[in-house]
N, C-alpha and C positions, 0 to 999 in steps of 0.2 A: 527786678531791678536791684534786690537786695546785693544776688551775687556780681552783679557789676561794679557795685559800691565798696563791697569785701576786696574786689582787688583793686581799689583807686590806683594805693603806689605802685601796680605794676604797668598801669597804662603804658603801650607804645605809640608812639605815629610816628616815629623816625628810623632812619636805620636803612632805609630802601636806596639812598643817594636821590629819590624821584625818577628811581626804574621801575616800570612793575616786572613780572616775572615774564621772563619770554620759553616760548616752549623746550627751548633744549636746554635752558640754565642748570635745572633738579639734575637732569642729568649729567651734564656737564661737572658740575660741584660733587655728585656721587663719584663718580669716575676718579673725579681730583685726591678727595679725600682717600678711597678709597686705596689707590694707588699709594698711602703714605706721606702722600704734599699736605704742607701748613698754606689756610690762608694768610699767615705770616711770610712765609719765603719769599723770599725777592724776585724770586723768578716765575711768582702766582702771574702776574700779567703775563709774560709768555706766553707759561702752557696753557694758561685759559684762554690765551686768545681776547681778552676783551681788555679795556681801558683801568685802570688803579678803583676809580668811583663802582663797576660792576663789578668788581671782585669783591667786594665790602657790602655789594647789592645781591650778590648769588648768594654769598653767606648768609645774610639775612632771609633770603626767599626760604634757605633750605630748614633754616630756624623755624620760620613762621608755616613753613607747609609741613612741619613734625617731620623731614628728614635728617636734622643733625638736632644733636642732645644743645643741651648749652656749653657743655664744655668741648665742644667741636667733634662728637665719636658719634656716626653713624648709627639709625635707630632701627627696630627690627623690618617697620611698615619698609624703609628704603631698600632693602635689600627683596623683600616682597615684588617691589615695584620695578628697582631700576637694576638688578645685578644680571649681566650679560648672560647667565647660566641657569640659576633657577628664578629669575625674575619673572614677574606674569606680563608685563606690558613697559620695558626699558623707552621705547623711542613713545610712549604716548599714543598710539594709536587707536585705542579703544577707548571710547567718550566715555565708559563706565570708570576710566582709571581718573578721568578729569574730577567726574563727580565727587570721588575718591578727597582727590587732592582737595576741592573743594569744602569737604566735609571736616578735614582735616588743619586746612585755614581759617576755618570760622570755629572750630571745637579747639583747636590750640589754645587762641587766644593772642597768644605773641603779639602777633599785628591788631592793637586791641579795635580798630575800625569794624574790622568785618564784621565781629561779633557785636561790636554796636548796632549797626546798620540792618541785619540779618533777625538779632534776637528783639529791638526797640525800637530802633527810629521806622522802620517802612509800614511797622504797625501803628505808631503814634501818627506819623502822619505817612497817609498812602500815596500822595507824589510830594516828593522830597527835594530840593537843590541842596545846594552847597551851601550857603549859607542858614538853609534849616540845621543841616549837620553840624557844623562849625556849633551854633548856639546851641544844639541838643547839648553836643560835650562838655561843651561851658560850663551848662548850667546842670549834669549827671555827675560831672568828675572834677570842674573847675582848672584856674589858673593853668591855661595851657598857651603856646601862643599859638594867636590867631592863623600866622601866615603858614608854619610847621602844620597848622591841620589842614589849611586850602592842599596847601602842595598832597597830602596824605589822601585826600577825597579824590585827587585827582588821577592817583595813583590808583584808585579803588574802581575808577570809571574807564581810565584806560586795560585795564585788567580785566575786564568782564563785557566793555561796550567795544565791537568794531569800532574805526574812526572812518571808514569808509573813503581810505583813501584820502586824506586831508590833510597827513603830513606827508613830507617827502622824503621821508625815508623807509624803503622799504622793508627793512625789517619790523619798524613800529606798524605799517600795516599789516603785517601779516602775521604777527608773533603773539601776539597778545593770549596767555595761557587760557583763559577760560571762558573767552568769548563764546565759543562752540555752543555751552550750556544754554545762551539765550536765559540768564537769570533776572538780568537787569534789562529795562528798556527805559527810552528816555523821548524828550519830546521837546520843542520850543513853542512858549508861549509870551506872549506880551518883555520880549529881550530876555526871560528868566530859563534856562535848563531845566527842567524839571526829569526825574525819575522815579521809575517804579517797579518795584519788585513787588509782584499778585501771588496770591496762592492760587496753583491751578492744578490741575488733576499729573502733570509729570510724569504721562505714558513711559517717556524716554529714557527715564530711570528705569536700569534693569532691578527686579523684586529683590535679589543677593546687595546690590549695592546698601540699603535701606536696614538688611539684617545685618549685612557686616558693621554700617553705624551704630546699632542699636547695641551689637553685643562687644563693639569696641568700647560704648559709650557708656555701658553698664551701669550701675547704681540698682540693679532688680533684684530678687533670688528665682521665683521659678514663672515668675509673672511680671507683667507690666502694661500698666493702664494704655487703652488709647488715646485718652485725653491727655494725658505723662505726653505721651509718645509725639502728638499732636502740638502742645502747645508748654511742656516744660523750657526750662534758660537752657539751651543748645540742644533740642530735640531736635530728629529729624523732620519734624511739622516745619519747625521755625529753621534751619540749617538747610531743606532743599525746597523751602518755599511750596508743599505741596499741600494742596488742600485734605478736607477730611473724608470726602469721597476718596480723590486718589489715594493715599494711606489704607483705607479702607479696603481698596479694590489691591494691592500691591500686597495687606497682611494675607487675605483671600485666597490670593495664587499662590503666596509661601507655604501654605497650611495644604493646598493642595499639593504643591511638591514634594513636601517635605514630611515625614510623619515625627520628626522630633518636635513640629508645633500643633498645638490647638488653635483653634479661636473660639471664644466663649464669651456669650449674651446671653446674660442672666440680670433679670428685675432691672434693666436699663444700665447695665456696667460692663463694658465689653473692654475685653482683656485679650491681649495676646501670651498663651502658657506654652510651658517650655516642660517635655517629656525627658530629656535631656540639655543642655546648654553647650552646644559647641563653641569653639571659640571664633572669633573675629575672624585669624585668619584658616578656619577649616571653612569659613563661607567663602573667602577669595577663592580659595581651590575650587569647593564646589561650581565659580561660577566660571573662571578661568579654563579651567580645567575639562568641565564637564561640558 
């Protein structure tokens, strides 16, 4: 909790207009920027195509998912992702690129929710509403107002939860960027929402997704604990909700594909070791590619 605390003044919960990300936005805002256009120009509503409120909502998405800097200039992961030419996965089609992005909105920080919700509250308490969140914040970070955090929670449940059809507009059913993952589930009991994000074992996650996290996420030199790995502030334990079997079974098959890792269990300390350390993105290749 210390480092959630370390960054009080940078909290955000606003900024989205109360859009969450819809699947073609990253791209869409790559493409924009990329081409040279200011989301200043007056003529951003045109070529994006969308309303004044979602242009000021894609800037932010591309903020918050680590594809634009703060000063509006393209970061290396976007060009990884989304460039027409050497990109691995432009239109999103592969769930490992969502993960990705996932990994990427909660390790940011930007959107300071996720990483609340991901690294604290679904451990503090394991079904969760809206208004547990709202007072988790309160009382972690203080003086916020109340209703900028409903709107923000709500933005975090359309984002990750289908609506199953319950608004009437079709883009809001079908767009929601990281529903796929199945992170969040929810439930109604006694008029209250309740949610829940489990640690489960995360077949689904391909083994490269978990190393490219890890050697993005660095803090190591030629080692690093499974326990680190499992349950440190924006591990992938606590970032993909995976329990310590699954981690376990996911280091396993890296070691076996790979001979730049070990894994080693000694006197009850199991470590994942690095014969080499590649980087972040020589595993997207690896996984893209190969």
């Amino acid at each position: 909790m210390n480092q959630l605390l370390n960054n009080k003044t940078k909290s955000t919960f606003s900024g989205h207009d109360s859009f969450q990300c819809r699947n073609l936005w990253l791209k869409k805002g790559y493409d924009y920027v990329k081409s040279g256009k200011s989301f200043n120009d007056n003529d951003s509503v045109v070529v994006l195509g969308v309303g004044k409120n979602m242009v000021s909502s894609i800037r932010f998405w591309m903020k918050a998912f680590g594809i634009l800097e703060a000063n509006d200039e393209l970061t290396e992961i976007s060009h990884w992702i989304f460039d027409e030419e050497k990109g691995f996965d432009p239109y999103l089609e592969d769930e490992a690129t969502l993960w990705i992005l996932h990994y990427l909105l909660v390790k940011g920080e930007f959107a300071t929710t996720y990483s609340l919700i991901f690294n604290f509250l679904r451990k503090e308490k394991i079904e969760f509403t809206r208004d547990n969140y709202v007072q988790f914040v309160q009382r972690v970070i203080g003086n916020q107002n109340e209703n900028t955090l409903n709107t923000d929670f709500n933005v975090f449940v359309r984002m990750y939860l289908s609506n199953n059809g319950a608004s009437k507009d079709k883009e809001d059913n079908l767009m929601e960027l990281l529903n796929e993952l199945r992170l969040v589930e929810s439930y109604k009991s006694e008029k209250k929402q309740f949610y829940v994000i489990e640690n489960q074992e995360r077949t689904q996650i391909p083994e490269e997704v978990l190393l490219f996290s890890i050697m993005n996420s660095g803090g190591f030199d030629i080692s690093v604990n499974l326990k680190s790995l499992e349950s440190d502030y924006n591990s992938v334990g606590n970032i993909f909700a995976i329990s310590r079997y699954g981690l376990l079974n996911k280091i396993l098959a890296l070691v076996e594909k790979y001979d730049f890792l070990i894994f080693n269990d000694q006197a009850g300390i199991k470590e994942l070791q690095f014969r080499r350390k590649p980087t972040a993105f020589e595993i997207l290749k690896y996984y893209y590619e190969g």
